[in-house]
N, C-alpha and C positions, 0 to 999 in steps of 0.2 A: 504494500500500500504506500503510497506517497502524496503527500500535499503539495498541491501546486498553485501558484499563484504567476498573476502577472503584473509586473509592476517596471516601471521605464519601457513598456514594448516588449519586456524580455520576458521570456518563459522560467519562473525559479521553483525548483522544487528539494524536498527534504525527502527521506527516508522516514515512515513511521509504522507504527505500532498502533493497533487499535488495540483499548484497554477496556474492560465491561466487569460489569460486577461485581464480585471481593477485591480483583484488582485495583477497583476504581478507590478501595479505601487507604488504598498506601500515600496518597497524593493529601491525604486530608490534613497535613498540617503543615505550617510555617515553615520549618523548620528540614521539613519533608520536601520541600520545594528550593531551599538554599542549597541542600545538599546535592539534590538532581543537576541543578544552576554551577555548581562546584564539577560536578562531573561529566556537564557538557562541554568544559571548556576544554577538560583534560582530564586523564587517569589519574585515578588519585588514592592512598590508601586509607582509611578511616582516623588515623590518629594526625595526619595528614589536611583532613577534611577537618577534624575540630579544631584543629589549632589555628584553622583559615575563619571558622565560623564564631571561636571563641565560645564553645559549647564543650560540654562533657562529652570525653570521649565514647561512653557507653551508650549515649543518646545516640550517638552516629551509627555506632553498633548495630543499635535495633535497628534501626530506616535501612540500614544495607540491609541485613537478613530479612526484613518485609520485603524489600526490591528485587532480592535475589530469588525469593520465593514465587514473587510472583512474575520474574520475566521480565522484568522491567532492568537491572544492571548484572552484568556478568564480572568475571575476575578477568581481567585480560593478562596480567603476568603477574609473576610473583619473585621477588626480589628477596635476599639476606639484609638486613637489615639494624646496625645496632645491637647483633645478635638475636635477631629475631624474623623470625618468616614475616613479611609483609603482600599484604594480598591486595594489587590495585585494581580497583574497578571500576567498570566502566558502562557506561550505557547499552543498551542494547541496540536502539534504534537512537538518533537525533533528535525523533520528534514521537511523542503520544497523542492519538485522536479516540474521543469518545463519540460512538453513535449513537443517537438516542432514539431512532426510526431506521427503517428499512433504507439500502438504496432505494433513486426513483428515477425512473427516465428521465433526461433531461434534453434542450435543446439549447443551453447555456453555452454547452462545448462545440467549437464549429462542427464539424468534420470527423469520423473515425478514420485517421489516416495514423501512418506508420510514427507518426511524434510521438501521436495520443498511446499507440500500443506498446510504444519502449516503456511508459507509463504502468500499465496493466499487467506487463512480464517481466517482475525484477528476477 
C-alpha cells in the first residue's frame, strides 16, 4: 500500500502500512508518537530513544515491545555495546494508514495506466 499525493505537479508517495484494530491502540499516547517521530528519522536503540526524549528508559521499553508486537517497528541490527547487546529498531513501513470504510470506486485518479500500477504492485 502506498500514499500518494501530488503537490508542485509532482507525483510523491510513501510506503505504508495499514493498521486496524488492537493495533490501532499502540499509537494512543504522546509519548507513543515521539518515539515513532525518533524512529522515523533513524534506527535507534531504546536507551538511545530516552535519552533523546528525556523519558525513563523503561517507558521506551514498553512502546517498542507494543510496536514490535504488533508490526509496527522491527530490530534492524544489533550492535555490542558498553558491554551490552543493543537492539536498534526500526520502522517497518514510513508511513501508517487507518481505514475506516471499504475501498470505493473512484474517478479522482485519471487513468489506470502503468504509473498508477507501479503503485498497486510493491
Amino acid at each position: 500500500m502506498y500514499i500518494v499525493d501530488k503537490k508542485s505537479q509532482k507525483l510523491m508517495s510513501l510506503p505504508a502500512k495499514e493498521v486496524t484494530g488492537k493495533s490501532l491502540s499502540v499509537f494512543g499516547s504522546e509519548l507513543a508518537g515521539r518515539i515513532l517521530k525518533v524512529l522515523a528519522e533513524k534506527p535507534s536503540y531504546p536507551k538511545q530513544i530516552a535519552q533523546k526524549l528525556n523519558v525513563h528508559e523503561q517507558k521506551v521499553y514498553y512502546h517498542i515491545k507494543n510496536f514490535e508486537k504488533n508490526g509496527i517497528v522491527r530490530v534492524g541490527r544489533v550492535e555490542n555495546r558498553q558491554g551490552a547487546v543493543a537492539k536498534f529498531y526500526e520502522l517497518t513501513e514510513p508511513a501508517f494508514v487507518v481505514r475506516f470504510k471499504d475501498l470505493q470506486e473512484t474517478s479522482k485518479i485519471g487513468s489506470y495506466d502503468e504509473n498508477i500500477a507501479k503503485f498497486l504492485d510493491p
